[in-house]
N, CA, C and O atoms as a GROMACS GRO file, in nm:
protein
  432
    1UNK      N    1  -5.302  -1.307   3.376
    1UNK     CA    2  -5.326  -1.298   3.233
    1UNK      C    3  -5.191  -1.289   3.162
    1UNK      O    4  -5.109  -1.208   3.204
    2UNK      N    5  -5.159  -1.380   3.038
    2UNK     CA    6  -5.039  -1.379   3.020
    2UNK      C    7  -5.016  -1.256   2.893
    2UNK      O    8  -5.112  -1.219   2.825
    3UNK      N    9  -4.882  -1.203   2.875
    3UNK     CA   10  -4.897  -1.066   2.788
    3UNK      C   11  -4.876  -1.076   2.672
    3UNK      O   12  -4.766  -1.123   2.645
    4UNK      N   13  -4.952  -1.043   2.573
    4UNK     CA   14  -4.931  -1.075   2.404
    4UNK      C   15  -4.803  -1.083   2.364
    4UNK      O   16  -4.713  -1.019   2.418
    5UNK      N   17  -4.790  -1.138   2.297
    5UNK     CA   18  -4.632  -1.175   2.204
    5UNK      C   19  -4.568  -1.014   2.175
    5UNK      O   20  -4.455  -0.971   2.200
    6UNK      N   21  -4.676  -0.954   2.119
    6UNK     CA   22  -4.621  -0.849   2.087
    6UNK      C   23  -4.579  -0.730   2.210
    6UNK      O   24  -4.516  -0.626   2.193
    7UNK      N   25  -4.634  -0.783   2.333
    7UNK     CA   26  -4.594  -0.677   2.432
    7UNK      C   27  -4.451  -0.726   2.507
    7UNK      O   28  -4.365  -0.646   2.544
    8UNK      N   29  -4.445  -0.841   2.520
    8UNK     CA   30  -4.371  -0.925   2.584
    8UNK      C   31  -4.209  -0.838   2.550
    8UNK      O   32  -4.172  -0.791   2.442
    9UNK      N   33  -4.130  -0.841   2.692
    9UNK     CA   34  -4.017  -0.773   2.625
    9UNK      C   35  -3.908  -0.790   2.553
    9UNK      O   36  -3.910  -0.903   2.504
   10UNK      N   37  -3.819  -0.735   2.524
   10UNK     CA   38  -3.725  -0.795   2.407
   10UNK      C   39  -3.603  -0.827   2.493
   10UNK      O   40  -3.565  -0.736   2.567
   11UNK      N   41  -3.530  -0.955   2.495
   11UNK     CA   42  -3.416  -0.947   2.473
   11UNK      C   43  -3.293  -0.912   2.382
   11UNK      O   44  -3.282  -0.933   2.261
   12UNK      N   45  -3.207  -0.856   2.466
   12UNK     CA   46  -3.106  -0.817   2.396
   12UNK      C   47  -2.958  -0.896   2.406
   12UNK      O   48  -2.899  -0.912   2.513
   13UNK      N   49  -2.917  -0.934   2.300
   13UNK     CA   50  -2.770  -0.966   2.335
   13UNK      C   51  -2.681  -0.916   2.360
   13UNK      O   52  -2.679  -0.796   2.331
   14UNK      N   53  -2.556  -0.976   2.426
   14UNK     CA   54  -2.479  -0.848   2.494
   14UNK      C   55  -2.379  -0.790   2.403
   14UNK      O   56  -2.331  -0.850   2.306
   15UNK      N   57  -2.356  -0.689   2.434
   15UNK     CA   58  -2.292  -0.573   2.331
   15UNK      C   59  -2.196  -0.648   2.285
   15UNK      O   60  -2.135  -0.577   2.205
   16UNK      N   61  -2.129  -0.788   2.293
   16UNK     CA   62  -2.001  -0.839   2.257
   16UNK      C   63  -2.070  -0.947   2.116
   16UNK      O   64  -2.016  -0.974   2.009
   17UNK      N   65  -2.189  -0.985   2.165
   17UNK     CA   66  -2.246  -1.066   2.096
   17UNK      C   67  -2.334  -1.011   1.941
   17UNK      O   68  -2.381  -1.078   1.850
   18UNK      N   69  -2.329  -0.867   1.962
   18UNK     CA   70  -2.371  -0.788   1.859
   18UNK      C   71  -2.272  -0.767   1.743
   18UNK      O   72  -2.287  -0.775   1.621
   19UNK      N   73  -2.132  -0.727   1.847
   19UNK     CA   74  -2.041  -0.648   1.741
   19UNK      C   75  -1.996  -0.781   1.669
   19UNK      O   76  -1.933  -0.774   1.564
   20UNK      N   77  -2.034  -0.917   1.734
   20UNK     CA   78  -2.022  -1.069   1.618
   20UNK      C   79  -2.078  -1.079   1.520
   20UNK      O   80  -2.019  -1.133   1.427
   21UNK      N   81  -2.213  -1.031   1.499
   21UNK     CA   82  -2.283  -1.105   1.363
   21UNK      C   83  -2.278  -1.075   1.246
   21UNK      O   84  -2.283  -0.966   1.189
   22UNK      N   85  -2.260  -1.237   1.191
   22UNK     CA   86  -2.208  -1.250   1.068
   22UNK      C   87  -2.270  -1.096   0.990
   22UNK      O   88  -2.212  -1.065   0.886
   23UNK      N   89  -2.310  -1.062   1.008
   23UNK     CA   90  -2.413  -0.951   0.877
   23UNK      C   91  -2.328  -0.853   0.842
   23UNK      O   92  -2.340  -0.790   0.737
   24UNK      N   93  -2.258  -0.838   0.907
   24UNK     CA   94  -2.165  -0.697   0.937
   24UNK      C   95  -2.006  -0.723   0.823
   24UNK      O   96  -1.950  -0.631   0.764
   25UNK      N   97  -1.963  -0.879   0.819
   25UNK     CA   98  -1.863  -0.930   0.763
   25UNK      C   99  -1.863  -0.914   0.558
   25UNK      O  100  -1.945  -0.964   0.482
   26UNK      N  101  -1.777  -0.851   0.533
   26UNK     CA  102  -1.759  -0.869   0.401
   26UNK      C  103  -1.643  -0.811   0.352
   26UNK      O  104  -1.573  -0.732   0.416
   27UNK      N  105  -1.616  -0.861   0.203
   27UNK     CA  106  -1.455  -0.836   0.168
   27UNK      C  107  -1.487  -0.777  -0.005
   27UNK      O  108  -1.541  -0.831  -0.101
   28UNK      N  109  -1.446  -0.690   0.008
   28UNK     CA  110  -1.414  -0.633  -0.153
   28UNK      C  111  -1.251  -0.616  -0.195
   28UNK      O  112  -1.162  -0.563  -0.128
   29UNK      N  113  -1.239  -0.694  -0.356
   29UNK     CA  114  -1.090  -0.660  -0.371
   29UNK      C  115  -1.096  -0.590  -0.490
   29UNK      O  116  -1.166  -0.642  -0.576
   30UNK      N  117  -1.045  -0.494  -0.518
   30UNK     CA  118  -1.005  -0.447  -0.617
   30UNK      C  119  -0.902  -0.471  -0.721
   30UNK      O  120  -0.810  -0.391  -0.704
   31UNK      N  121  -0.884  -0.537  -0.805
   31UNK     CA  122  -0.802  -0.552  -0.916
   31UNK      C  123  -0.677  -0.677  -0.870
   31UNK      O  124  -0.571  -0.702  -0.928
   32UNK      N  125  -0.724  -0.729  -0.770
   32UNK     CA  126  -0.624  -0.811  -0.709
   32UNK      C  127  -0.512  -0.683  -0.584
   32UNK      O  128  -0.428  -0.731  -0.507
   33UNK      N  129  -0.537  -0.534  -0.592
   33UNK     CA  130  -0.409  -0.486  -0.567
   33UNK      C  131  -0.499  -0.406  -0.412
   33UNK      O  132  -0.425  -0.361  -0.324
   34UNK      N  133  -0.614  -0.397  -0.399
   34UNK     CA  134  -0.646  -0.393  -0.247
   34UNK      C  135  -0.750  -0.446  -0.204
   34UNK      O  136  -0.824  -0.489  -0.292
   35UNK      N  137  -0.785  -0.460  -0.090
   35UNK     CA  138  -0.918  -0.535  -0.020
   35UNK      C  139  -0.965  -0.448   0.061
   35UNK      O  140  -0.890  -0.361   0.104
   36UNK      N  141  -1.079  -0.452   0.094
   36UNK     CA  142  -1.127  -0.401   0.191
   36UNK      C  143  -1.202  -0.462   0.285
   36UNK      O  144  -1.316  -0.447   0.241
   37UNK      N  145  -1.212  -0.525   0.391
   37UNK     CA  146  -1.232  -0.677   0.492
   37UNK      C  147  -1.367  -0.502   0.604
   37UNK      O  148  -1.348  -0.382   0.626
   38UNK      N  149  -1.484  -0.600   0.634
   38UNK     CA  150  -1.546  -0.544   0.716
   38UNK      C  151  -1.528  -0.636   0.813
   38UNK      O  152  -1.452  -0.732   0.800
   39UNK      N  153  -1.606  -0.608   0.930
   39UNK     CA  154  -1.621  -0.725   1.048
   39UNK      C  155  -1.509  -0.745   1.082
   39UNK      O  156  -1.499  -0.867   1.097
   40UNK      N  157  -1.416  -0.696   1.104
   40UNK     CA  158  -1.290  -0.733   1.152
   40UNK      C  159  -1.284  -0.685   1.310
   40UNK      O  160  -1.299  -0.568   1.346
   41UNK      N  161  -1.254  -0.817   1.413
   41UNK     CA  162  -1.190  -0.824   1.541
   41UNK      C  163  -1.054  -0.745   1.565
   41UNK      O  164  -1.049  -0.627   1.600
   42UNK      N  165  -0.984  -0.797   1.548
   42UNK     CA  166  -0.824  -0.789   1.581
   42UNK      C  167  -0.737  -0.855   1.430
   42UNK      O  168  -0.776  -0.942   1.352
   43UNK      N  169  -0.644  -0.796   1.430
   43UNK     CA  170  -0.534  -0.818   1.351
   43UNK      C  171  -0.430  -0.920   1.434
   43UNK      O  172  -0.372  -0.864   1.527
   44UNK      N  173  -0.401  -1.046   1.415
   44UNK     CA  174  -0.284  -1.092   1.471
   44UNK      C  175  -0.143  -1.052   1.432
   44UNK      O  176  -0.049  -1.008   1.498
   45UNK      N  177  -0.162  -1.085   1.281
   45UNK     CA  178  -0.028  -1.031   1.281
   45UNK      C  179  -0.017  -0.967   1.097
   45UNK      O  180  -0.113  -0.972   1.020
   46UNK      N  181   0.086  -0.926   1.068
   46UNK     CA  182   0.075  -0.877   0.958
   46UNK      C  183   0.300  -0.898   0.888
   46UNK      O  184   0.403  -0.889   0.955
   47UNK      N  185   0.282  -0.925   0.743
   47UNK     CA  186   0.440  -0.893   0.684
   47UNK      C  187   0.352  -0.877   0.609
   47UNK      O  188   0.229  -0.877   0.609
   48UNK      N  189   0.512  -0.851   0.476
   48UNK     CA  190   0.479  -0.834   0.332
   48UNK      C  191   0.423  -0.942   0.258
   48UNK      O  192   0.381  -0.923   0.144
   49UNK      N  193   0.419  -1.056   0.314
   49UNK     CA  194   0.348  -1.169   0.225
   49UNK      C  195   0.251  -1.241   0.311
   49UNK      O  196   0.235  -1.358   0.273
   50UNK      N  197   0.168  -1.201   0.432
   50UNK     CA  198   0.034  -1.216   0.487
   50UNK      C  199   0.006  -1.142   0.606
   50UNK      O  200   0.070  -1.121   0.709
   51UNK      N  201  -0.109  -1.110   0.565
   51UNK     CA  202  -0.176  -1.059   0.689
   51UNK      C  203  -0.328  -1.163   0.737
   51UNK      O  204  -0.415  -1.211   0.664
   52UNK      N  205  -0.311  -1.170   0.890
   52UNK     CA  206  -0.362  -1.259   0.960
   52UNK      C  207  -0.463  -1.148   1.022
   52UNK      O  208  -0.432  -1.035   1.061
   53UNK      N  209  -0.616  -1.218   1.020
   53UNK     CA  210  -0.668  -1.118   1.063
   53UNK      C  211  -0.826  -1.204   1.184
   53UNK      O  212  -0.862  -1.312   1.136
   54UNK      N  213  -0.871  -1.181   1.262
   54UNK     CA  214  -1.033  -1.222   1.331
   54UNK      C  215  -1.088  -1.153   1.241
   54UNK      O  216  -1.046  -1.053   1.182
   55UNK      N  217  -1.223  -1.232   1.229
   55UNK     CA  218  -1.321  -1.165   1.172
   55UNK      C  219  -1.440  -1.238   1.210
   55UNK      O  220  -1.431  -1.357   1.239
   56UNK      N  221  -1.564  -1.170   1.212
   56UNK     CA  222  -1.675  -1.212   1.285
   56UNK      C  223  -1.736  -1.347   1.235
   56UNK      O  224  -1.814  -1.419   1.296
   57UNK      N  225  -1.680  -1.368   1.099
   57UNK     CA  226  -1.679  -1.534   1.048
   57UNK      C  227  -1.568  -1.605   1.084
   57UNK      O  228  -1.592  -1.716   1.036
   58UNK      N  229  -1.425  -1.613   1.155
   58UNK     CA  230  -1.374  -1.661   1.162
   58UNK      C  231  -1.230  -1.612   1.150
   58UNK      O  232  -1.229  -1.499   1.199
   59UNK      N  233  -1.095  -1.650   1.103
   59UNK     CA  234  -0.962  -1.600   1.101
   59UNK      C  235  -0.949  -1.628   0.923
   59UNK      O  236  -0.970  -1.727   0.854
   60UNK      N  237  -0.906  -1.495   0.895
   60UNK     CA  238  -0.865  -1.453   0.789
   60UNK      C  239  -0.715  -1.508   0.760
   60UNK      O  240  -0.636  -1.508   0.854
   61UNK      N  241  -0.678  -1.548   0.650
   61UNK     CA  242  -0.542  -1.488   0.602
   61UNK      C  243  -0.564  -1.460   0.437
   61UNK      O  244  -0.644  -1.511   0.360
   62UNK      N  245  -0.455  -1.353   0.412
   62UNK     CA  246  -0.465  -1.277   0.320
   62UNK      C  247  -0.308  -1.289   0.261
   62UNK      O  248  -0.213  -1.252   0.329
   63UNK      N  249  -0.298  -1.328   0.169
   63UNK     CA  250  -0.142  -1.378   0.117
   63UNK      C  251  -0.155  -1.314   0.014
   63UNK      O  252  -0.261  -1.283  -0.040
   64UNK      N  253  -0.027  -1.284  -0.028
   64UNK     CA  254   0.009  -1.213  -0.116
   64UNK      C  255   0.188  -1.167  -0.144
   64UNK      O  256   0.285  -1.237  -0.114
   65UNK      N  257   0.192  -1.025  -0.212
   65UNK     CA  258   0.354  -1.010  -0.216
   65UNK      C  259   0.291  -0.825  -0.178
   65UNK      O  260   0.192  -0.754  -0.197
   66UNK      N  261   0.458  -0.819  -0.101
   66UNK     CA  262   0.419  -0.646  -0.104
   66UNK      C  263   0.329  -0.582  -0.011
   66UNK      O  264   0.311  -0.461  -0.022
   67UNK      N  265   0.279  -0.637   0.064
   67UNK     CA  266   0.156  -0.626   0.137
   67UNK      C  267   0.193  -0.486   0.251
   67UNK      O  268   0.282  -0.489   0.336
   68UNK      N  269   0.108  -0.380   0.227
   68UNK     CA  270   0.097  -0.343   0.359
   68UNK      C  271  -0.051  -0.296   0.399
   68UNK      O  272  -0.152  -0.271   0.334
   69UNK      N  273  -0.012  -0.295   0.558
   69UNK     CA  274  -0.185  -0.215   0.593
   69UNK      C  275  -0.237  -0.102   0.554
   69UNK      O  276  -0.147  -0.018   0.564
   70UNK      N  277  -0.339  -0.048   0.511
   70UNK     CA  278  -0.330   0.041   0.458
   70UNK      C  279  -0.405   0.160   0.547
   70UNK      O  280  -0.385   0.281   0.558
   71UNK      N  281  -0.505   0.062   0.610
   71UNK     CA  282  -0.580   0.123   0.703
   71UNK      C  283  -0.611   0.012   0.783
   71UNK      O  284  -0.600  -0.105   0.746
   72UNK      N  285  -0.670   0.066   0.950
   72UNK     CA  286  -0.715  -0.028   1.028
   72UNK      C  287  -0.811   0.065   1.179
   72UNK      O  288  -0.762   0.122   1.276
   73UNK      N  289  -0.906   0.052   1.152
   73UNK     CA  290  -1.032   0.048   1.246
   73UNK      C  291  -1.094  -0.007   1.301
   73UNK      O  292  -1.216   0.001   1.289
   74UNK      N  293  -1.024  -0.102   1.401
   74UNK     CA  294  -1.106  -0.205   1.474
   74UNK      C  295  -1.234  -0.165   1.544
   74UNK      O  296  -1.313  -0.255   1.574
   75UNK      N  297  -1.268  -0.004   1.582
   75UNK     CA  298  -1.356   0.050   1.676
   75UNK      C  299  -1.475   0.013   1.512
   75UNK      O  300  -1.590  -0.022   1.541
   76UNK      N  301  -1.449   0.021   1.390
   76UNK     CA  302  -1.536   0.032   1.307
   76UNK      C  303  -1.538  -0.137   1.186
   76UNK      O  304  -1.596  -0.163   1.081
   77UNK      N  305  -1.437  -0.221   1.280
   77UNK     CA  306  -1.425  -0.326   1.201
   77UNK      C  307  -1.406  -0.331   1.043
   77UNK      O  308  -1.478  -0.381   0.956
   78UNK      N  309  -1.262  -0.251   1.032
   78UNK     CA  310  -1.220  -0.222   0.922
   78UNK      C  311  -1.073  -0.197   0.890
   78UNK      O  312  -0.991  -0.123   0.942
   79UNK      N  313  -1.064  -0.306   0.760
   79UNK     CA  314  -0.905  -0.346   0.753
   79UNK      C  315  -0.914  -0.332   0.571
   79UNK      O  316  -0.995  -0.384   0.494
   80UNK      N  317  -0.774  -0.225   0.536
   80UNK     CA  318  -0.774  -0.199   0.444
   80UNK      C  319  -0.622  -0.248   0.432
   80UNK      O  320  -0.535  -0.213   0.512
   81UNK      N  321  -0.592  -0.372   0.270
   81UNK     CA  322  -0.516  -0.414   0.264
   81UNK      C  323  -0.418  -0.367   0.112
   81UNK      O  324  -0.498  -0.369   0.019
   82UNK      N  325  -0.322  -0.340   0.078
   82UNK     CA  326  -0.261  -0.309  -0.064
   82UNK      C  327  -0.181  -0.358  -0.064
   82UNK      O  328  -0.111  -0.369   0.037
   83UNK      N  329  -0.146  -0.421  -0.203
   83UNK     CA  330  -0.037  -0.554  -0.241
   83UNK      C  331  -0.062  -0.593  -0.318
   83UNK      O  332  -0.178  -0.572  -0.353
   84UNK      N  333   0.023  -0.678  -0.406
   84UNK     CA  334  -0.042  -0.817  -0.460
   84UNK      C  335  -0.101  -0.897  -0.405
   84UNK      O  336  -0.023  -0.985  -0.369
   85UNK      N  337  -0.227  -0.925  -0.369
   85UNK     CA  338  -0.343  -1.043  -0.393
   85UNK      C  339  -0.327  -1.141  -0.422
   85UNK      O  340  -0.402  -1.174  -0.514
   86UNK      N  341  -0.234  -1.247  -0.377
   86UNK     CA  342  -0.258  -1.419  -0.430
   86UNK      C  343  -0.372  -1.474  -0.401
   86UNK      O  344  -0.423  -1.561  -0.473
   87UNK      N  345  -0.422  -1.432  -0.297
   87UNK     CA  346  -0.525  -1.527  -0.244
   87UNK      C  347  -0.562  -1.508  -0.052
   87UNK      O  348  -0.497  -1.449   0.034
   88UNK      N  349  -0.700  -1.593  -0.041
   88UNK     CA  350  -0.745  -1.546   0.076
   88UNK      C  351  -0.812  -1.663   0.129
   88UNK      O  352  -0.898  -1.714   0.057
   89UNK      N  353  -0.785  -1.723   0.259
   89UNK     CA  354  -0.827  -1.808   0.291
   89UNK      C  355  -0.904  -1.789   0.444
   89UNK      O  356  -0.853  -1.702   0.516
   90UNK      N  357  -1.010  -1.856   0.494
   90UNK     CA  358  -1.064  -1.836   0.615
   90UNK      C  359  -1.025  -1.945   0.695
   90UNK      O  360  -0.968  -2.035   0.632
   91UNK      N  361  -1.048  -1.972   0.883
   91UNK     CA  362  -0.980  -2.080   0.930
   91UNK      C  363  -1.103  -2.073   1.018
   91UNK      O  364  -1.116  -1.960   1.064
   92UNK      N  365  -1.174  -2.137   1.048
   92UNK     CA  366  -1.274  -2.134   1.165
   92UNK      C  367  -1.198  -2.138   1.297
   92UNK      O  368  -1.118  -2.213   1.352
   93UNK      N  369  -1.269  -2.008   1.324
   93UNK     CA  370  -1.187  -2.017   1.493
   93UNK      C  371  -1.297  -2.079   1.630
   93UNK      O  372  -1.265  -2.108   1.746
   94UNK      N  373  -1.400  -2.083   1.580
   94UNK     CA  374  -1.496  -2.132   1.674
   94UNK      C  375  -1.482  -2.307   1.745
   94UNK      O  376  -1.521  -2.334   1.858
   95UNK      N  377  -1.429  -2.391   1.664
   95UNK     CA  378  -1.357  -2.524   1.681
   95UNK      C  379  -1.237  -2.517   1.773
   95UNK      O  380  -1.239  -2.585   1.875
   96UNK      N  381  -1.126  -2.436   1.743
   96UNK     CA  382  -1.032  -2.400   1.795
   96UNK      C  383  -0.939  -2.495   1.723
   96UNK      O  384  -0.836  -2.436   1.695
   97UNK      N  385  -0.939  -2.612   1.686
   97UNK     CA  386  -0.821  -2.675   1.604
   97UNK      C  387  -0.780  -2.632   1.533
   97UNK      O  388  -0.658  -2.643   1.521
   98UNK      N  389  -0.868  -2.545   1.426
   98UNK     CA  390  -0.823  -2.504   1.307
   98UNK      C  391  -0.688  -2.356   1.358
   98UNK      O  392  -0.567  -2.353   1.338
   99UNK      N  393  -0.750  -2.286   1.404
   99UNK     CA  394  -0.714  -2.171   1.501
   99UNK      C  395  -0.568  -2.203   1.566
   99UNK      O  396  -0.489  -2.108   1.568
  100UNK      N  397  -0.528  -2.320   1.615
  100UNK     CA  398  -0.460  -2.368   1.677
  100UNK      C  399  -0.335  -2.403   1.598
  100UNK      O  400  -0.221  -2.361   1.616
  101UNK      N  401  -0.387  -2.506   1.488
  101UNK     CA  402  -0.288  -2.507   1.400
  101UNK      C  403  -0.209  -2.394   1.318
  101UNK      O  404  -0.094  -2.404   1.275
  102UNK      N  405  -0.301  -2.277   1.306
  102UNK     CA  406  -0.238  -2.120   1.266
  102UNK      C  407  -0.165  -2.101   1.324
  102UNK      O  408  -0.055  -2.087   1.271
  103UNK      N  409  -0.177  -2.087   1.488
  103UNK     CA  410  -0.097  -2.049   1.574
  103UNK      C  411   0.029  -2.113   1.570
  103UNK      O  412   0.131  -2.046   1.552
  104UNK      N  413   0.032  -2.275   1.588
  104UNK     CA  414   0.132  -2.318   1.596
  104UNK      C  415   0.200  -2.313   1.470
  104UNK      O  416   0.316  -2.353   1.477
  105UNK      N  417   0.149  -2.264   1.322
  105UNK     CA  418   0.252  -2.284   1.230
  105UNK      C  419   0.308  -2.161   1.232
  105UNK      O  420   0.421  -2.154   1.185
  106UNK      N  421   0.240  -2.028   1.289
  106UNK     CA  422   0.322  -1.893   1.240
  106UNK      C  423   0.430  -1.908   1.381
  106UNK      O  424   0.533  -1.843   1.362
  107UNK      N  425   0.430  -1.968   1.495
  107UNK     CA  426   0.526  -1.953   1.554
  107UNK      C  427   0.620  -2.096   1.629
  107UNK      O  428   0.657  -2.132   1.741
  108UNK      N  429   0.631  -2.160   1.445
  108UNK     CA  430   0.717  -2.283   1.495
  108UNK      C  431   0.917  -2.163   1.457
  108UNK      O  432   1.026  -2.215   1.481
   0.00000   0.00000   0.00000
């Protein structure tokens, strides 16, 4: 006898595949002079005029002047940024070209 939909058991994804989803990702800036980035992986790298960041949508950069970290909680996927704010761009890292080309421009 086969077991109702509703008894049937649940899969789960694995704990790596959780701390990914998109739902968790979002960015608040304040006045242009801080951000606050959720969903954040890892930080690659960081100066005073960008910080490079993973995030469960993809690779961040965050340009600006003045920039420093202000805070950083990767156990809680949380990156707090202060500076001037020019602007913020995402790079899909799931392709890997895009990702690639980051790489190779921050360390030509």
């Amino acid at each position: 006898m086969p077991i109702p939909q509703t008894m049937q058991p649940m899969h789960h994804a694995p704990a790596d595949d959780r701390k990914r989803s998109p739902s968790r990702h979002s960015l608040q800036i304040d006045r242009r002079e801080n951000i606050t980035v959720t969903g954040v992986i890892d930080v690659i790298s960081f100066d005073e005029e960008s910080v490079i960041a993973e995030s469960e949508m993809g690779v961040i950069v965050i340009k600006g002047a003045n920039l420093h970290v202000k805070r950083i909680n990767l156990e809680n996927g949380e990156l707090i940024v202060a500076g001037e704010i020019d602007g913020i761009n995402y790079e899909n890292a799931s392709g890997g070209t895009k990702a690639k080309s980051l790489m190779g421009r921050l360390f030509k």
